[in-house]
C-alpha positions in Angstrom: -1.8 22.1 -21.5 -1.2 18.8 -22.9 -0.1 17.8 -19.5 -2.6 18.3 -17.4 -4.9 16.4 -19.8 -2.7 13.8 -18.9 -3.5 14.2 -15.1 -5.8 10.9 -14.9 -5.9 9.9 -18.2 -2.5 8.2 -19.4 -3.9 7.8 -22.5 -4.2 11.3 -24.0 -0.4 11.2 -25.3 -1.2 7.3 -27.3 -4.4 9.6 -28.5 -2.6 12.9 -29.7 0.0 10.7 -31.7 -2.6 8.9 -33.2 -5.0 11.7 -34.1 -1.6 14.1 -35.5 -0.2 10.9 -37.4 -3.8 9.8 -39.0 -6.5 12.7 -38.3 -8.8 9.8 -36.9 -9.8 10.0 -33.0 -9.2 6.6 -31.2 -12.0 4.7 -29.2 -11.7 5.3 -25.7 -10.0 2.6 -23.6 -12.3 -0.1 -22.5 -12.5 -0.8 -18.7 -10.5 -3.8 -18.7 -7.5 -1.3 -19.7 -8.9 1.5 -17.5 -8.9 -1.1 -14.5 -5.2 -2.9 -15.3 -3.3 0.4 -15.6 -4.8 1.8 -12.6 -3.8 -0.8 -10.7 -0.5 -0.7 -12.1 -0.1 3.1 -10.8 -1.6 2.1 -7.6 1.2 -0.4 -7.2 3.9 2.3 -7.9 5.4 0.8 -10.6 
C-alpha cells in the first residue's frame, strides 16, 4: 500500500523512515520543495 501513497507524493517514504526511526510525524514539504521536485519529474530526470 505503501506504494501507491507514493503515487504523487515522493515524500511518503523520507516520512515513513522518519516516523518508524523517531515516532514524530514530519512537517509537510513547503511549496518551494513541492514546486522544485515537480519540475524535476517533469523534466524526466
Amino acid at each position: 500500500m505503501i506504494a501507491r501513497g507514493s503515487y504523487g507524493n515522493p515524500w511518503i517514504f523520507r516520512e515513513v523512515k522518519h516516523y518508524l526511526e523517531t515516532g514524530e510525524l514530519l512537517p509537510p514539504p513547503d511549496i518551494d520543495e513541492r514546486i522544485r521536485i515537480s519540475l524535476i519529474h517533469l523534466e524526466g530526470q
